[in-house]
C-alpha positions in Angstrom: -27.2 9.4 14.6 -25.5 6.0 15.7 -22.5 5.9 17.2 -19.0 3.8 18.3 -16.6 4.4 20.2 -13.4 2.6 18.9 -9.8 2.1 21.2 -6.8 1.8 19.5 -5.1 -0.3 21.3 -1.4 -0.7 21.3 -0.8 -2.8 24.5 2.2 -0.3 26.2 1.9 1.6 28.4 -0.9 4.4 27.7 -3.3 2.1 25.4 -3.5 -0.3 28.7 -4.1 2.3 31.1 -7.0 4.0 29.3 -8.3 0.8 28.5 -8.6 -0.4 32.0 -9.8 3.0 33.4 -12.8 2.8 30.8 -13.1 -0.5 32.2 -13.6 0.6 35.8 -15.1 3.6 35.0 -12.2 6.2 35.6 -13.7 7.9 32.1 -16.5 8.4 30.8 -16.2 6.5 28.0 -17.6 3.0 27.3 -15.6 1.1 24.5 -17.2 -0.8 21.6 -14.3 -2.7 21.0 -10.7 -2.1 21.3 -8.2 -3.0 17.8 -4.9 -4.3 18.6 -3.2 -4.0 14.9 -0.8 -7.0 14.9 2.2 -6.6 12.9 3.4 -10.2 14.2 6.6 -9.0 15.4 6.1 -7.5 18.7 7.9 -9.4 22.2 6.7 -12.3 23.5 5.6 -10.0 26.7 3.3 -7.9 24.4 1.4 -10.9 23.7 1.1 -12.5 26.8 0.0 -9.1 28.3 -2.3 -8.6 25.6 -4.1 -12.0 26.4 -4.5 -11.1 30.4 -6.4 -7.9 29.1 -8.7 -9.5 27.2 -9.7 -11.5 29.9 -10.0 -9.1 32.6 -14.0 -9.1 30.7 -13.6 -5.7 29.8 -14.6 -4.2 26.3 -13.9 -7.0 23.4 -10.3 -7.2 22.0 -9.9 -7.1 18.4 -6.5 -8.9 17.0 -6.2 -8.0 13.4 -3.3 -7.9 11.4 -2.2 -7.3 7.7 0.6 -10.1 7.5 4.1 -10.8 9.1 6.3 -7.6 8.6 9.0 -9.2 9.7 8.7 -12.0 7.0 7.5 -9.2 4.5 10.8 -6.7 5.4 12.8 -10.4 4.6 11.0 -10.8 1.2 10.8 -7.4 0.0 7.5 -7.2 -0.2 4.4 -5.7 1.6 1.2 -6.5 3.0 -0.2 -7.1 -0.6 2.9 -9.2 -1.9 4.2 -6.2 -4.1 6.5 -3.0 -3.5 9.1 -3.1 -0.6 7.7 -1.5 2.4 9.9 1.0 4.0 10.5 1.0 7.8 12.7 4.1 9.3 16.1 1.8 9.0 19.3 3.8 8.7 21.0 4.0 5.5 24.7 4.3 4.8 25.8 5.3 0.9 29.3 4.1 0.1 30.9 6.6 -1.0 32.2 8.0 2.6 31.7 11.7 1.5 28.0 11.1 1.9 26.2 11.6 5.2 23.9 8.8 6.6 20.6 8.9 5.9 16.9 7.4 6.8 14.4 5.4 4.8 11.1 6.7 5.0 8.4 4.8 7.9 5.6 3.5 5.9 5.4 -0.1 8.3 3.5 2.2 10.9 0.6 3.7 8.5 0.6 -0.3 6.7 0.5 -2.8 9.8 -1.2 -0.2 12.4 -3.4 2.6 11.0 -4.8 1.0 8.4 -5.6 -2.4 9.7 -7.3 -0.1 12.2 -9.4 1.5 9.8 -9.9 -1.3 8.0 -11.6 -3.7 11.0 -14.0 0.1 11.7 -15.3 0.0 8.0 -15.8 -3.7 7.3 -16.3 -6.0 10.9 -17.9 -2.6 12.8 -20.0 -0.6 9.7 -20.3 -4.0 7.9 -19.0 -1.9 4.5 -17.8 -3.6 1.6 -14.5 -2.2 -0.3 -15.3 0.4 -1.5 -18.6 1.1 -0.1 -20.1 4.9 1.2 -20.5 5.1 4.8 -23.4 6.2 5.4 -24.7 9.5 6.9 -25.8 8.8 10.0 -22.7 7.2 11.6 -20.3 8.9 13.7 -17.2 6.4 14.3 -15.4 8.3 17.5 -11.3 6.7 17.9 -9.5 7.0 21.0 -5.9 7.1 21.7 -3.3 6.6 24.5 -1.8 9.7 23.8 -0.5 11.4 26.8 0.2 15.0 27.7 3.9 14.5 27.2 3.2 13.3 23.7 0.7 15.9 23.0 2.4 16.8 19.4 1.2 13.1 18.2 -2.5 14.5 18.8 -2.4 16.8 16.1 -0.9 15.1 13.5 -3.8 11.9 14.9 -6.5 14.3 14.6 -5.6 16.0 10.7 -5.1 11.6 9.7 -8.9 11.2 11.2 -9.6 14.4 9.5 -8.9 12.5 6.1 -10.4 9.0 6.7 -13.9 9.1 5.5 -15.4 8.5 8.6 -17.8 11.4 10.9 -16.3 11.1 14.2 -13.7 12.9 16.0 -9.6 11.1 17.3 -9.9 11.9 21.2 -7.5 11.4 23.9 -8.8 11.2 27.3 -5.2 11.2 28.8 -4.3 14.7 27.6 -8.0 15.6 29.0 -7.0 14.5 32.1 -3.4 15.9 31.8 -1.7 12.2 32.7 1.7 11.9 31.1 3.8 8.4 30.0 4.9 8.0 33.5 1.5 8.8 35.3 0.1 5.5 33.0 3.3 3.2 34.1 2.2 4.2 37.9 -1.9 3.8 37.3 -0.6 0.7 35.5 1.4 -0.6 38.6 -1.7 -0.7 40.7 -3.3 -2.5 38.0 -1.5 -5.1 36.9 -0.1 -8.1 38.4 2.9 -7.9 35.9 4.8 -5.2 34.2 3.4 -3.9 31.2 5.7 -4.2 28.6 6.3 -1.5 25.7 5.2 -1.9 22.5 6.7 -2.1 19.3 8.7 -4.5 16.5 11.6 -6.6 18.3 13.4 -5.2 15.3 12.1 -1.4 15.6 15.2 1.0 14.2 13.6 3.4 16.5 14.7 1.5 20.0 16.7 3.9 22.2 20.3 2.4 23.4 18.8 1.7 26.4 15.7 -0.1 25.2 18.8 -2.4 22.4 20.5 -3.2 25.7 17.2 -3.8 28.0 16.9 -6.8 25.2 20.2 -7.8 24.4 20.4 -8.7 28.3 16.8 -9.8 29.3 15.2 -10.9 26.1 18.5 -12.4 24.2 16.3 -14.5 22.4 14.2 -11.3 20.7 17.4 -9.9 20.3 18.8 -12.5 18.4 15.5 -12.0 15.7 16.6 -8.1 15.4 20.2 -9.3 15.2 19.6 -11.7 12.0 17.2 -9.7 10.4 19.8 -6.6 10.5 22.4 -9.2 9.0 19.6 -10.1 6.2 19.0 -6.5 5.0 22.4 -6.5 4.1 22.8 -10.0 2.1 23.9 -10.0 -1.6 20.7 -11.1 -3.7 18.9 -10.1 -0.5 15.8 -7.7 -0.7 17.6 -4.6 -1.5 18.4 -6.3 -4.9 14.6 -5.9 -5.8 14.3 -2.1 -4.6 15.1 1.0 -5.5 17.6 1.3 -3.0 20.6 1.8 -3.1 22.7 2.2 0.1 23.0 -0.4 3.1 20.7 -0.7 5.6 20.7 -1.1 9.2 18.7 -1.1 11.9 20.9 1.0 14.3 22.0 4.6 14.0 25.1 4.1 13.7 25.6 2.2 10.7 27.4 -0.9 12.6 25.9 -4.5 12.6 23.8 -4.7 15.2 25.2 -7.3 16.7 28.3 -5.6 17.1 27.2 -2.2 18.3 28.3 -1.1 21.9 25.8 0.5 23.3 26.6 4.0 24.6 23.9 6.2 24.8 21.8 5.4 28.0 20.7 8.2 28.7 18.6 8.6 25.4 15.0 7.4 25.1 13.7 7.2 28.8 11.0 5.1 28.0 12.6 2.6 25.5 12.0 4.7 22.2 14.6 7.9 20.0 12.8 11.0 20.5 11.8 11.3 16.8 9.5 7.9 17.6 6.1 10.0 16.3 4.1 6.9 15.5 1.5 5.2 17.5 3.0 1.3 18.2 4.0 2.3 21.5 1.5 3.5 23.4 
């Protein structure tokens, strides 16, 4: 039976420290590779971070990506150029007797998870499209999921569960019972910078706190979110070639981003809404 041992790697927080403790041997765990899914929209900081890691000579870095969300959000389109994919915006109907609502989060499984799986079964098996894997391969994924977090795990392990692949989702931070902020300290002793979160500039699931982190120290990013939350909304724009119907935005509370004051700071301690269930930022 062969076997490979597979990081996801997300480039926050978690993802870095496990990477670096395989790395210095602080598991027992020796990586094959580690896949950085790139939706093309993460901070500038994610990617500069994200080239000091792969040259720290640890376990080889991955970058693979299924296209510009951004751009495809803008076009309403998806990674294959046809229906609109759905990030978890926030929806207001206009007839004011109707509650807000939530479009469904299909960007995480489209850019992350399956650009993932896809790099395992064609670059690592060598399958084509299509092809069986074959019986005597176990493909082991790890995960920066941390005891804090632990509720991720499970719905992690049921996904590997379904993918085809012998091999088991571990996460060697639960094992070890570290938690978000046990990763940020590991991390400051680490790395010579701070390790930025991870996620979309234009992510509907930023906190307050994280919306007003950027609007003061990355005005730049900010301004991206800003026009792409003015774009969503454009007559003839994409939401004249979906199904939906109600405007979009990319805060809660159904106000132009751009003119939102941000109240909440208390919310999200570590940058993301608590119903944030996907993998982008660890």
């Amino acid at each position: 039976m062969k076997e490979f041992h597979v990081l996801s790697l997300g480039a926050g927080w978690q993802s870095t420290a496990l990477y670096l403790m395989a790395m210095d041997g602080d598991v027992s765990v020796r990586f094959d590779c580690a896949i950085f899914a790139d939706t093309q929209g993460e901070p500038k900081a994610v990617y500069e971070h994200l080239a000091w890691l792969e040259a720290q000579g640890g376990p080889p870095i991955w970058r693979r990506t299924a296209g510009d969300l951004g751009a495809d959000l803008l076009a309403g389109r998806n990674s294959t150029g046809q229906r609109f994919v759905s990030i978890p915006a926030y929806t207001r109907s206009p007839d004011p007797q109707e509650r807000e609502g939530k479009l469904r989060r299909q960007c995480s499984a489209e850019y992350k998870v399956e650009v993932v799986q896809r790099a395992v079964r064609r670059e690592l098996l060598g399958l084509a499209p299509g092809q069986r894997r074959p019986d005597d391969v176990r493909v082991h994924e790890y995960f920066g999921i941390s005891l804090d977090e632990a509720g991720r795990a499970v719905r992690i392990r049921k996904r590997k569960s379904e993918d085809g692949l012998p091999g088991e989702a571990r996460f060697p931070l639960i094992e070890r019972g570290m938690t978000r902020w046990d990763c940020h300290q590991y991390n400051l002793k680490r790395v010579p910078h701070p390790v930025p979160r991870s996620a979309c500039v234009f992510c509907p699931l930023h906190s307050d706190v994280e919306w007003n982190r950027m609007k003061r120290e990355q005005p730049e990013e900010f301004a991206v979110a800003v026009r792409l939350d003015e774009r969503l909304r454009e007559p003839g724009g994409m939401l004249q070639r979906t199904t939906i119907a109600h405007q979009v935005y990319l805060h809660r509370s159904c106000v132009p981003l751009g003119e939102v004051a941000f109240t909440d700071l208390r919310q999200g301690e570590f940058g993301f809404a608590r119903e944030c269930e996907g993998v982008c930022g660890v």
